[in-house]
N, C-alpha and C positions, 0 to 999 in steps of 0.2 A: 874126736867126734864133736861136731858143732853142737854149740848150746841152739835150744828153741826160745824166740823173745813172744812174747806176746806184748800185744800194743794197744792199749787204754781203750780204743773203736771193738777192739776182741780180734781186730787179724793177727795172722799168727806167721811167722815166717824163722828162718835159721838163720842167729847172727853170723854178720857181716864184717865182724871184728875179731883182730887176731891180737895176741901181744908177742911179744918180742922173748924169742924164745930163752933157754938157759946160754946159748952159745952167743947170744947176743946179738945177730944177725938180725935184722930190721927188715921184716915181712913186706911182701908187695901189700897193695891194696890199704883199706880201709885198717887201723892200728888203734888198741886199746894201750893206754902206756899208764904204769904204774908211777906216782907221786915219784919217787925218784930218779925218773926215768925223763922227767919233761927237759931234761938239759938236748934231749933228740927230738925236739919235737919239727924241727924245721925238717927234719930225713923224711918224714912222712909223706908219702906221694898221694897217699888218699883222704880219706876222711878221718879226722885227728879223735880223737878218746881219750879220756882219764879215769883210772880206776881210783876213786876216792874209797878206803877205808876208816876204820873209828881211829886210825893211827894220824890221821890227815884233816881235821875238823877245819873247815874255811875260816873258822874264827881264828886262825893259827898261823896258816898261811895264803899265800896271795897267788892265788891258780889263775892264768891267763885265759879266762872264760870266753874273753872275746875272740881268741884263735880256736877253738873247740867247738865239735861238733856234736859230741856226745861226753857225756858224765855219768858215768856207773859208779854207783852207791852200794857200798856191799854192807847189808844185814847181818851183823856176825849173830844174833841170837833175838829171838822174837821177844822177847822182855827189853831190849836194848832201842831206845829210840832216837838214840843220834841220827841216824839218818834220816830221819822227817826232819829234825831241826838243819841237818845237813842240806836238803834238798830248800828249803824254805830260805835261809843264806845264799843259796847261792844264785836262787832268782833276783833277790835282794841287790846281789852283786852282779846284775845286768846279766846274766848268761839265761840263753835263750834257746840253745839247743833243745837236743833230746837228752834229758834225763833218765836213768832206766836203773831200776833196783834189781839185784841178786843177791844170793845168799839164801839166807831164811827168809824167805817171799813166800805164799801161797795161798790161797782164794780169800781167808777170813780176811787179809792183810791191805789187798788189793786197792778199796774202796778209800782206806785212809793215806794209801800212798799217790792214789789220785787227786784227792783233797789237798795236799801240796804237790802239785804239779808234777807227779810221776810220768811221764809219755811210755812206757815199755818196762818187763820185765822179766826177768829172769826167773822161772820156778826152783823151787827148793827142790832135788833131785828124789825123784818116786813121786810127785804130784803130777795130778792129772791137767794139761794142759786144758783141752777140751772143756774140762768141768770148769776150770777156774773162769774161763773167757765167756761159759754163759754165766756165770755169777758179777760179772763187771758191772753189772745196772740193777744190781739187787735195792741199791739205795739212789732215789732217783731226786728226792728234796731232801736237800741240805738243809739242817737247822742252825750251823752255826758257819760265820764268814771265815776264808781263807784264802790264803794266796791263789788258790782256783778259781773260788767262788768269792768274790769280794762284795757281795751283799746277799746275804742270805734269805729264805722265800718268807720269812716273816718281816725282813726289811722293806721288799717290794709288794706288798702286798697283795700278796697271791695266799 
């Protein structure tokens, strides 16, 4: 069953990304490849993915951002914030993609995974899509700068 992404505007749609199964065989279409897996990444006929976990931190290693379409960032546990420091890094390091969190995702979480440049996410499984994607604009002035927002609305005076 396809995962549902939701995407920072609130459209909602079924991901587009498969990964390569236990038998090893390399899916048609658009491909999510796990960290050690990018030695395939030329096989790829579609649109290229990496599943970055807290196993994988870009401070560690050197991911070909610039051949990548999408980077998934997996949340192993909502106390655990490597992945905003992950996602923050790796605009850092030019990639420009879609960024997209999974894992422990879910509405409270949303707002700060946007504030470093989240594009799309994955809910934490039993969450309500729906609800989460009218909460996306619950916080509409930023107080402090970020890789998102690089002057904040007390910097421009507003």
């Amino acid at each position: 069953m396809p995962n549902t992404v939701l995407f920072k505007d609130g459209s909602i749609c079924e991901d587009e990304y498969q990964m390569i199964g236990e038998d090893g065989v390399m899916p048609t279409g658009n491909v999510l490849l796990r960290a050690t897996e990018l030695d395939r990444l030329a096989e790829v006929q579609g649109k290229k993915g990496l599943l970055i976990t807290v196993a994988n931190s870009p401070e560690d290693y050197s991911f070909p951002v610039n051949q990548l379409d999408l980077i998934a960032i997996e949340f192993a546990g909502f106390n655990d914030g490597r992945g905003y420091s992950f996602a923050a890094l790796l605009r850092r390091q030019g990639f420009v993609g879609e960024l997209r969190a999974l894992g422990d995702v879910f509405k409270d979480t949303l707002n700060y995974m946007k504030r470093v440049s989240f594009d799309s996410f994955i809910l934490k499984e039993g969450k309500d899509v729906n609800e989460a994607a009218a909460g996306l604009n619950d916080f509409t002035v930023p107080y402090q700068a970020s890789v998102a927002v690089q002057k904040a609305s007390y910097q421009t005076g507003q």
